[in-house]
C-alpha positions as CSV (number, residue, x, y, z in Angstrom):
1,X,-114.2,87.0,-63.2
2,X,-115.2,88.2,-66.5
3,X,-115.0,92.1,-67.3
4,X,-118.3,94.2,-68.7
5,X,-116.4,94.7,-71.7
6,X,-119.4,96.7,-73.2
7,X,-119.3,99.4,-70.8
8,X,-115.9,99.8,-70.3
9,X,-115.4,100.4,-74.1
10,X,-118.8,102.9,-74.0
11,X,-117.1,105.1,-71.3
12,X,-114.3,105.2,-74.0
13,X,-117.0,106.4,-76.7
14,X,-119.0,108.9,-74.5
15,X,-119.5,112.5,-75.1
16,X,-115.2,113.9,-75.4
17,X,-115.1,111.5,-78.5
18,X,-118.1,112.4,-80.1
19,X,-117.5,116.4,-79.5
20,X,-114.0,115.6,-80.9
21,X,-115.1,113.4,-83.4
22,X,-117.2,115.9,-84.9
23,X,-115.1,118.5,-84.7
24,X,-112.5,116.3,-86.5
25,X,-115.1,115.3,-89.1
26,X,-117.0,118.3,-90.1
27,X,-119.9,116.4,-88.9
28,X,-122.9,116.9,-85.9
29,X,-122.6,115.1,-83.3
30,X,-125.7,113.9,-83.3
31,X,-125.0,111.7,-86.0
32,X,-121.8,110.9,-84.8
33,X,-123.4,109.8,-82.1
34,X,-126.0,108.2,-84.1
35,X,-123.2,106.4,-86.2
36,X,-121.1,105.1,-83.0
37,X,-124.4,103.6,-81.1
38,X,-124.9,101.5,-84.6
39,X,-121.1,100.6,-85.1
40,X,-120.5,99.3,-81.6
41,X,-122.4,96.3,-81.9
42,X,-121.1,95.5,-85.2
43,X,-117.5,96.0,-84.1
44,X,-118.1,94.0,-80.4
45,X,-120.2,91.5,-82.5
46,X,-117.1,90.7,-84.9
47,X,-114.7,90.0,-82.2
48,X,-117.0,88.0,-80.7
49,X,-118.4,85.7,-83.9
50,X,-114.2,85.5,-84.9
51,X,-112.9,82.1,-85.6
52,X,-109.4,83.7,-85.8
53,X,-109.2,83.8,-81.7
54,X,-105.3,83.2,-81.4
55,X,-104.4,86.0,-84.0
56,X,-106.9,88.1,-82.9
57,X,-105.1,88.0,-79.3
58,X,-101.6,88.2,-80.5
59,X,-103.0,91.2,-82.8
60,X,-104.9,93.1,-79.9
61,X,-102.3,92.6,-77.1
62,X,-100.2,94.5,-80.0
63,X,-102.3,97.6,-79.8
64,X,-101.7,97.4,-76.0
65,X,-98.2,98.6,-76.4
66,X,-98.1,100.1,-80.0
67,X,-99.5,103.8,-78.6
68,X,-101.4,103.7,-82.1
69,X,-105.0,104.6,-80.4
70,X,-103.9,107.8,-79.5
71,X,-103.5,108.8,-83.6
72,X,-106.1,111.2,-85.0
73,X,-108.7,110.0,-86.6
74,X,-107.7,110.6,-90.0
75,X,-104.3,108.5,-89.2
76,X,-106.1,105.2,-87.3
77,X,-106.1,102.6,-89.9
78,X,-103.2,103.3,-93.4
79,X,-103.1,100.0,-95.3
80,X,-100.7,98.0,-93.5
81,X,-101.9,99.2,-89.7
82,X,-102.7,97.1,-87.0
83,X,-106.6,98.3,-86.8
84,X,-106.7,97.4,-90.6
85,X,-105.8,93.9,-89.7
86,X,-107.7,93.6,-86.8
87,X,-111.0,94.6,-89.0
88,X,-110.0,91.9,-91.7
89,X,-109.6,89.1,-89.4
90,X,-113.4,90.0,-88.0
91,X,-115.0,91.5,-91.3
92,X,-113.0,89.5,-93.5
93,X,-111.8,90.6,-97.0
94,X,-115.2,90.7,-98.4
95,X,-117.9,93.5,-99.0
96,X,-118.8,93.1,-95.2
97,X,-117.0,96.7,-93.7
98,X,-118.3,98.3,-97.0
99,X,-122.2,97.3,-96.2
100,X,-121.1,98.7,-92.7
101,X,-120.4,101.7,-93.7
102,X,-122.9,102.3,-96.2
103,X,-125.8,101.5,-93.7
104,X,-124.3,103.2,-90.8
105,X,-123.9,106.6,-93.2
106,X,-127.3,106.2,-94.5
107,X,-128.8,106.0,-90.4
108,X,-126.8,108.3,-89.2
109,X,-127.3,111.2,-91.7
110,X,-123.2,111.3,-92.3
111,X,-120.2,110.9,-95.6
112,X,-119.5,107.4,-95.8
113,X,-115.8,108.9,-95.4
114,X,-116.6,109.9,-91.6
115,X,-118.4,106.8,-91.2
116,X,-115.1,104.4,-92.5
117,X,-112.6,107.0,-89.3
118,X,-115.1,106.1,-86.9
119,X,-115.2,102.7,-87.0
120,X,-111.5,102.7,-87.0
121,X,-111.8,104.5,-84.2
122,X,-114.3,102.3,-82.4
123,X,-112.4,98.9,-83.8
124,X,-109.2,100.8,-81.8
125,X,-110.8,101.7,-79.1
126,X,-112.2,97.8,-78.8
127,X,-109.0,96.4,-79.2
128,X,-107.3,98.7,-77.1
129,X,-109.6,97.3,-74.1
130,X,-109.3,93.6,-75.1
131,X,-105.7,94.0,-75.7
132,X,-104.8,95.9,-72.4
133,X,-107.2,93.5,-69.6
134,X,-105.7,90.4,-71.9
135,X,-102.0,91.4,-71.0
136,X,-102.9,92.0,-67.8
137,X,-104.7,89.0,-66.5
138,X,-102.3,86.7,-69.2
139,X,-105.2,85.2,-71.1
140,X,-104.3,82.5,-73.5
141,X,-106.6,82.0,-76.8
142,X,-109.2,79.6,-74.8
143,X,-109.5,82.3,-71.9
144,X,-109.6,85.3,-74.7
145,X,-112.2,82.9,-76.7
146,X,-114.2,82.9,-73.2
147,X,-114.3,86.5,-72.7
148,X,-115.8,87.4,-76.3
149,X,-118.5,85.1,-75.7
150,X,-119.5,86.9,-72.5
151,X,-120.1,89.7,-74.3
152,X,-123.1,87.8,-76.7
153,X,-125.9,88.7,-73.8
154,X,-125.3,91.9,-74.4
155,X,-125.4,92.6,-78.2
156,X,-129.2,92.6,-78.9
157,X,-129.7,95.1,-76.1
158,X,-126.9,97.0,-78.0
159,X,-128.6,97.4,-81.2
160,X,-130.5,101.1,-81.7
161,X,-134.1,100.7,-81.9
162,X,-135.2,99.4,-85.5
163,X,-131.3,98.6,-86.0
164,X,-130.0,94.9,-86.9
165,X,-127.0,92.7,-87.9
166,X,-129.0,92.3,-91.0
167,X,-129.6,95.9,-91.6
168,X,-125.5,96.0,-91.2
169,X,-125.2,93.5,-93.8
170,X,-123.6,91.2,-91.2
171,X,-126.8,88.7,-91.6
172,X,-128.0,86.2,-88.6
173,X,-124.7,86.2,-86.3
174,X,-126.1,85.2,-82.9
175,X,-128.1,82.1,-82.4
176,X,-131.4,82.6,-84.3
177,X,-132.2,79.3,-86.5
178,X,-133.4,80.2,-89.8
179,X,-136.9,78.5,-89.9
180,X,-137.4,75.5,-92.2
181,X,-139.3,75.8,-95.4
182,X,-142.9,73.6,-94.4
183,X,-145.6,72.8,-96.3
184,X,-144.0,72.1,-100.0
185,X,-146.6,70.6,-102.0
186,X,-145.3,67.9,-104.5
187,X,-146.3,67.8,-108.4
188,X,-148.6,65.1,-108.1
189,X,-152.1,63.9,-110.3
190,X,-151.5,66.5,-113.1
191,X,-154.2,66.8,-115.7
192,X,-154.1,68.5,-118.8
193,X,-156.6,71.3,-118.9
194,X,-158.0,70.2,-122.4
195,X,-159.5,66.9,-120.1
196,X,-161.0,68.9,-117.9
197,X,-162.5,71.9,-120.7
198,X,-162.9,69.8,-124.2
199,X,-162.8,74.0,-125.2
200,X,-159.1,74.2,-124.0
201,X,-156.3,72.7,-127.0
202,X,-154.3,69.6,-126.4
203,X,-151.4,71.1,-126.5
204,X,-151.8,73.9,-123.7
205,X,-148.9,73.9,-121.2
206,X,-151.2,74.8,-118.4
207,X,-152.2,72.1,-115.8
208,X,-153.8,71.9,-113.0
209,X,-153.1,70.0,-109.5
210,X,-154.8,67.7,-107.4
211,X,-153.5,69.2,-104.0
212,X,-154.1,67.6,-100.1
213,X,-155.4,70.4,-98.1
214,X,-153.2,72.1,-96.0
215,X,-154.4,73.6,-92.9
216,X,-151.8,75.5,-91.4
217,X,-148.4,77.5,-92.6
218,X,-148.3,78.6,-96.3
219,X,-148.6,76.8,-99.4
220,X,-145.3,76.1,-101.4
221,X,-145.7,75.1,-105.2
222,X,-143.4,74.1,-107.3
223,X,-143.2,74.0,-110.8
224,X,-141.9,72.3,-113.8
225,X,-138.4,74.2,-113.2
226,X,-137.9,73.2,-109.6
227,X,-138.7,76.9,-108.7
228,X,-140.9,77.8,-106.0
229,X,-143.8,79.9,-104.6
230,X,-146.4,80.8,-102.3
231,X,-150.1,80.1,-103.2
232,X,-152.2,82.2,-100.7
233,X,-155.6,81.4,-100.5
234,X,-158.4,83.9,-100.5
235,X,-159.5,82.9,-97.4
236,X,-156.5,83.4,-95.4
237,X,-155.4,86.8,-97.6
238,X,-156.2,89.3,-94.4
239,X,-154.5,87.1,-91.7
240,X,-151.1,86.6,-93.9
241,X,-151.1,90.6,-94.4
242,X,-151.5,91.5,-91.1
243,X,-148.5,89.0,-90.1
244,X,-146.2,91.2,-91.7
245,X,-147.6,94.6,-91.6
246,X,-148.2,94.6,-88.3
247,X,-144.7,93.9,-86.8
248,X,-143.7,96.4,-89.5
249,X,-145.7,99.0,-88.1
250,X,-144.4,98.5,-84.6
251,X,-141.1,99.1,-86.0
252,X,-141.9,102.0,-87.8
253,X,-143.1,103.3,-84.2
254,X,-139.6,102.7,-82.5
255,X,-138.0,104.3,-85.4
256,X,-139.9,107.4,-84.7
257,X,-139.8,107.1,-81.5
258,X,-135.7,106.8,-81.2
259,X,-135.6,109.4,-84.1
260,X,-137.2,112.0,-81.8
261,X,-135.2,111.3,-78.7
262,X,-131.9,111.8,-80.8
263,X,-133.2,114.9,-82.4
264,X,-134.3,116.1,-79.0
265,X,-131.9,118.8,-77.6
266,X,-131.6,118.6,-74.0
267,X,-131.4,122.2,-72.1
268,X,-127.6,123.0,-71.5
269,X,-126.7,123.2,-68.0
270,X,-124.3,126.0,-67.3
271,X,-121.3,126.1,-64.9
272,X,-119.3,129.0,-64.5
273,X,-115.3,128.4,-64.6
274,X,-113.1,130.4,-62.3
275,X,-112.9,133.5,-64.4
276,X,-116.5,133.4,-64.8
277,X,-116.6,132.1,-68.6
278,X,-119.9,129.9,-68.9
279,X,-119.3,126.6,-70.6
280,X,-121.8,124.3,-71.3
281,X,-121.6,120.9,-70.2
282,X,-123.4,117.5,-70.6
283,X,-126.6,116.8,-69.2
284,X,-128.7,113.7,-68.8
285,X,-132.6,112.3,-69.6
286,X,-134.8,111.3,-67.5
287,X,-133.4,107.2,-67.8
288,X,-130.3,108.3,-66.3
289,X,-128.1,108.0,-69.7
290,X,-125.7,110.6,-71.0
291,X,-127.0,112.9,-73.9
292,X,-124.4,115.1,-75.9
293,X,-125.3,118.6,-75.8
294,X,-124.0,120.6,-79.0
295,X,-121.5,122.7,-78.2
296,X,-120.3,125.8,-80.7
297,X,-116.9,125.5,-82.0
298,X,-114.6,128.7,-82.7
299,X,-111.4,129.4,-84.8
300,X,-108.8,130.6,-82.1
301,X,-105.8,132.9,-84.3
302,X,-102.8,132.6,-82.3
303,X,-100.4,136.0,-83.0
304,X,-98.2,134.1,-85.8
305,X,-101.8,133.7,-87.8
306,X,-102.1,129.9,-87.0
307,X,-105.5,128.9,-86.3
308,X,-106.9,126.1,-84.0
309,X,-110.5,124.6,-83.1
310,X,-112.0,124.5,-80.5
311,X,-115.2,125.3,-78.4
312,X,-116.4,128.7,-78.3
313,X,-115.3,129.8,-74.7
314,X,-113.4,127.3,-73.7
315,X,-109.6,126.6,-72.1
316,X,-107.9,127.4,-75.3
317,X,-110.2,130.3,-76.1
318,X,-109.3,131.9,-73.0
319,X,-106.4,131.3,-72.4
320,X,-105.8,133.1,-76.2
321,X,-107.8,135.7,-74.8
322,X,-106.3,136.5,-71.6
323,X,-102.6,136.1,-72.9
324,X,-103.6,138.8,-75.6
325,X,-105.0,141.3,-72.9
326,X,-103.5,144.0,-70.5
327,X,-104.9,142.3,-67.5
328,X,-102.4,139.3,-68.2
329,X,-99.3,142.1,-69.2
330,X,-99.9,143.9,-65.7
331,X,-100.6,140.6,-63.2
332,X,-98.9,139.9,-60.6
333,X,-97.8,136.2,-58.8
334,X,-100.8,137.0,-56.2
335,X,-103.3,137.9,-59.1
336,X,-102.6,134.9,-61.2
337,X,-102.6,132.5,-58.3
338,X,-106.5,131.8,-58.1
339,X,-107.3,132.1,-61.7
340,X,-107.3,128.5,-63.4
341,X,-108.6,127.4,-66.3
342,X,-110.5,124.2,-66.6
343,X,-109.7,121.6,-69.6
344,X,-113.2,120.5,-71.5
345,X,-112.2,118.0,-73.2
346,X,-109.4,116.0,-71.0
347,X,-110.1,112.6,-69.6
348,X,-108.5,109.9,-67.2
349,X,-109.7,106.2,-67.1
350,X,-111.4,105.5,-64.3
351,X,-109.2,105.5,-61.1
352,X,-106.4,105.5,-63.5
353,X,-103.6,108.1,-64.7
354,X,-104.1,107.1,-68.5
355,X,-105.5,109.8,-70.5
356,X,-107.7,108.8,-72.7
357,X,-107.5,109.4,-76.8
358,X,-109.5,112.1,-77.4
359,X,-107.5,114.4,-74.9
360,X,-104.8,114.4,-77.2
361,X,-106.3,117.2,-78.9
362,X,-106.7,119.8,-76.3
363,X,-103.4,119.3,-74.9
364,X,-101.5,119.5,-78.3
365,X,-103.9,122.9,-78.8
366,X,-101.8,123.6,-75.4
367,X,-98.2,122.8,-76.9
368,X,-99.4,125.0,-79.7
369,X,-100.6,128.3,-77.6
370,X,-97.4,128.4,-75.8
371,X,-95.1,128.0,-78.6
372,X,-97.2,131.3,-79.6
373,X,-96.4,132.8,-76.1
374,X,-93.0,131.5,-75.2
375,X,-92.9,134.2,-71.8
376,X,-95.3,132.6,-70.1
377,X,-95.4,130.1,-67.8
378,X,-98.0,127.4,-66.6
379,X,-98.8,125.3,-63.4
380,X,-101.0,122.6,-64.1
381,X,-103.6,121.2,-61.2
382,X,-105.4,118.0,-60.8
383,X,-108.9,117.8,-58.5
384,X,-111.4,114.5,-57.3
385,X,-114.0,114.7,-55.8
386,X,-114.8,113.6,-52.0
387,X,-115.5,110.4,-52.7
388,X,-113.3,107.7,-51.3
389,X,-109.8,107.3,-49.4
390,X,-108.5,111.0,-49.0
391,X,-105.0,110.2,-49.4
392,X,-105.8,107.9,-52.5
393,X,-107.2,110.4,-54.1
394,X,-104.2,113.3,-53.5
395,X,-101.7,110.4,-54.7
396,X,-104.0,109.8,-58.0
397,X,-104.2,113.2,-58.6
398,X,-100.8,113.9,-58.3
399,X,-100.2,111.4,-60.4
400,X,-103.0,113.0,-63.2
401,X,-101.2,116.1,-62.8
402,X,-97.9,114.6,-63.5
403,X,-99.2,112.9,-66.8
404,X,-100.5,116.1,-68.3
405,X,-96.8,117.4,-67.3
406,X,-95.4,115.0,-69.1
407,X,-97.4,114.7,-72.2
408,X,-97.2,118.6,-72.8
409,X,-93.0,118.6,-72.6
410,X,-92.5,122.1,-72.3
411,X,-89.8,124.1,-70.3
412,X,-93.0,126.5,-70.0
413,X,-94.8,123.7,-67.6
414,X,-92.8,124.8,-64.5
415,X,-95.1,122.7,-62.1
416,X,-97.7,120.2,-61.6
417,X,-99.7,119.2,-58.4
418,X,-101.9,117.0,-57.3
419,X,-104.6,118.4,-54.6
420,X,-107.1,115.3,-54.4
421,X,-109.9,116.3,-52.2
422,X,-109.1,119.2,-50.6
423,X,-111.2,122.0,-52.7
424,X,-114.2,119.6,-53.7
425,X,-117.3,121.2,-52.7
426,X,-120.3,118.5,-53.2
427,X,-120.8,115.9,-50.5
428,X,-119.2,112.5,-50.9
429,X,-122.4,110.7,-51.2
430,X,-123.9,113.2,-53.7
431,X,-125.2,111.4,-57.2
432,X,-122.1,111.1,-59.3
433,X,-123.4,113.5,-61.8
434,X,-123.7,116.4,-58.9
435,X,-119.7,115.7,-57.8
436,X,-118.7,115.9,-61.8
437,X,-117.8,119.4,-61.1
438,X,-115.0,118.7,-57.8
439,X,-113.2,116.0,-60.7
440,X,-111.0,118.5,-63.2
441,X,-107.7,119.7,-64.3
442,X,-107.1,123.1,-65.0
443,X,-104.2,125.7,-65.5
444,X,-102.7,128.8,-64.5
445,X,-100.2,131.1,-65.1
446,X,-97.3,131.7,-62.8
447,X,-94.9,134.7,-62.8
C-alpha cells in the first residue's frame, strides 16, 4: 500500500520550520510560509516527472543515512552535496531552479537568497521521506517509479490559488495536451489590389484573399513569410474578449482572495507554562488547517556576552532568566521539583522517537545555556497525551526522553524519563488540537 507522501512531507514543513525558518532568514513567516506552500509542488512535482528513477533512488536512500537534513539552512546544499544533486537530476542543469526561485521570491514577498535555503530545505526534507519509507519497504527503481506517480492526484490541489507549474517556469508537467492550432487558412486566389482599384499601382505588394468562411474557432492567416496570425472579425470582437478576460478576472478574485487569508492574523491562543510564562501557540481557521501565528523573537545574552535567538518568553528565555535570579541561587530539591519548562520548538515524528530538523536549534540553544552555567543540572521529561495503549505510550516517551538525552551530551543532563500518560489532563477522545497541550517535553533543574 502506497504512502500519502504529500502529507507526510507537510507535517515535516508545518509551523516549527517556518518559525525557525524565519528566524534563520531574517524573513516573516508569512512569506515563508507563502514561499514553502508554492515550492512544495514544484519540488514533489520534479521527483515525480524524473526520468532519472534509479539514481534518484540510490541518491535519496543516501540521504536516509547521511544525517545531512539535520544541517542549518544556510549549510543544506554546498556544491558537491547530495541535495544539490538530487535538485539537478529533477531540475536539471538548466535555468529551471533559477525561474523557481525568482517566482517563488516574487509571490512570496522574500530575497531570492532565502527563497534558494528553503527549497534546499524542502528538496531535503522530500528526499529524506522518499529515501527513509524506500529503505524500509526495499523498493527497487520500478516500485520507487510507482510511488512518485501516486503522488500526481495530488499536485493540482497542491498549487496556491492563482499559482502554476507555468508561473514556476516548469511549463505543462502533468497531462494537459496542448490544443492544436485549427482553422489555418491557406494563401489561395490572390489578386493584386491594382485589379480590383484601377486607382491602386501595379506594383503594390498588398493583396487581398479569397477566403472560405469559417464559422467556428479563430482565423489563422499566413503570410508571404510562413508567419502567422489571428484575423478577428468585428462580429465576433466582444465574445473573443470576454474568453479571456473573464477567466482572468476570476483569477484575479482567488488571488485576492488567498492574499487576504494569508495576511489575516489569527487571534493567539494563550497557554500558560508551569511557571506561569504565557506563550503563544498555533491556532487554526475555520477549515480545520493550521495557520502560523507570528511569534516575537528576543536576543537572550548568556553571562560570557554570547547572544542567542529565540522567542520572546520562551524555554531558553527562561531558563536564562531563572538561572540569573536569586530564586534559582536559594532553591531547594523540593522547590525545583515541579517547576518545568516546556520546549517550543521540539518535535517527534509521529509515533516515533526521531526528532525532527528544525529541533536542532532549540536543543543546541540548550548545549549553549549550560556551557554558560556549568553548576547546574537538568532532568529532562517526556509527556503524551491519553490517547492509545497506556504502556505504549510510557515506553515511547521514555524513549523521547532518552533521545533529547542523547542529542544534548552533557554531564549536566543527569536524568531523563519517560511518564506517557500519567499527567495528561484532556480526555482521550478530545479533538486532537484540544490534547496538543498533554504531548510536550520540558526541563527542570535538579539539585
Amino acid at each position: 500500500m502506497s504512502i500519502n507522501l504529500i502529507n507526510v512531507i507537510k507535517d515535516q514543513l508545518g509551523t516549527s520550520f517556518v518559525s525557525n525558518a524565519a528566524t534563520q532568514l531574517g524573513e516573516s513567516e508569512s512569506g515563508i510560509s507563502k514561499a514553502v506552500s508554492a515550492l512544495l509542488p514544484a519540488v514533489v512535482g520534479g521527483f515525480v516527472n524524473s526520468s532519472s528513477s534509479s539514481e534518484l533512488l540510490n541518491t535519496v536512500k543516501e540521504t536516509s543515512v547521511s544525517g545531512s537534513l539535520t544541517d542549518s539552512l544556510s549549510n543544506l546544499a554546498g556544491p558537491d552535496s547530495v541535495i544539490s544533486r538530487i535538485l539537478t537530476l529533477i531540475f536539471g542543469n538548466g535555468d529551471k531552479l533559477e525561474a523557481i526561485i525568482n517566482s517563488v521570491s516574487e509571490y512570496a514577498g522574500i530575497r531570492n537568497e532565502s527563497t534558494s535555503s528553503l527549497l534546499n530545505s524542502v528538496t531535503a526534507v522530500t528526499a529524506g521521506v522518499l529515501g527513509r519509507h524506500a529503505s524500509e519497504q526495499n523498493l527497487d527503481a520500478m516500485s520507487f517509479g510507482n510511488l512518485l506517480n501516486d503522488q500526481k492526484s495530488s499536485l493540482a490541489s497542491l498549487l496556491p490559488a492563482g499559482f502554476s507549474f507555468a508561473s514556476l517556469g516548469l511549463g505543462n508537467w502533468f497531462g494537459t495536451v496542448d490544443a492544436t492550432p485549427g482553422n489555418v487558412v491557406p494563401e489561395v486566389n490572390q489578386v493584386p489590389l491594382s485589379d480590383v482599384n484601377p486607382s491602386i499601382p501595379a506594383t503594390e505588394k498588398t493583396v487581398i484573399t479569397d477566403r472560405p468562411t469559417v464559422t467556428e474557432g479563430p482565423i489563422i492567416d499566413v503570410n508571404r513569410s510562413g508567419t502567422t496570425h489571428e484575423i478577428v472579425s468585428e462580429r465576433d470582437s466582444g465574445g473573443s474578449i470576454w474568453k479571456w478576460l473573464l477567466p482572468l478576472l476570476l483569477l484575479l478574485l482567488l488571488g485576492w482572495f488567498f492574499w487576504k487569508q494569508c495576511d489575516k492574523k489569527p487571534e493567539a491562543v494563550p497557554v500558560a507554562t508551569t511557571d506561569s510564562t504565557v506563550v503563544e501557540r498555533d491556532s487554526t481557521n475555520a477549515a480545520g488547517d493550521t495557520v502560523a501565528v507570528t511569534r516575537e523573537t528576543t536576543v537572550v545574552t548568556l553571562p560570557s556576552g554570547k547572544t542567542l535567538q529565540a522567542y520572546k518568553g520562551g524555554i531558553e528565555d527562561q531558563m536564562v532568566m531563572f538561572l540569573k535570579s536569586d530564586d534559582y541561587k536559594n532553591a531547594t530539591e523540593a522547590d525545583l521539583k515541579d517547576k518545568w519548562f516546556n520546549f517550543d520548538n521540539l518535535n517527534f515524528e509521529f509515533g516515533k522517537a526521531v526528532l525532527t530538523p528544525e529541533s536542532k536549534v532549540q536543543l543546541e540553544n540548550l548545549k549553549m545555556i549550560l556551557a554558560e552555567f556549568p553548576d547546574a543540572k537538568i532532568k529532562i521529561g517526556a509527556y503524551t497525551d491519553k490517547k492509545g495503549d497506556a504502556n505504549t505510550n510510557l515506553k515511547l516517551s521514555q524513549e523521547r526522553a532518552d533521545m533529547v538525552k542523547s542529542s544534548l551530551n552533557s554531564g549536566q543532563v543527569l536524568e531523563a524519563e519517560g511518564y506517557g500518560s500519567k499527567f495528561a489532563k484532556v480526555p482521550a477522545e478530545a479533538s486532537d488540537k484540544e490534547r496538543e497541550s498533554d504531548r510536550k517535553t520540558a526541563v527542570r533543574f535538579v539539585k
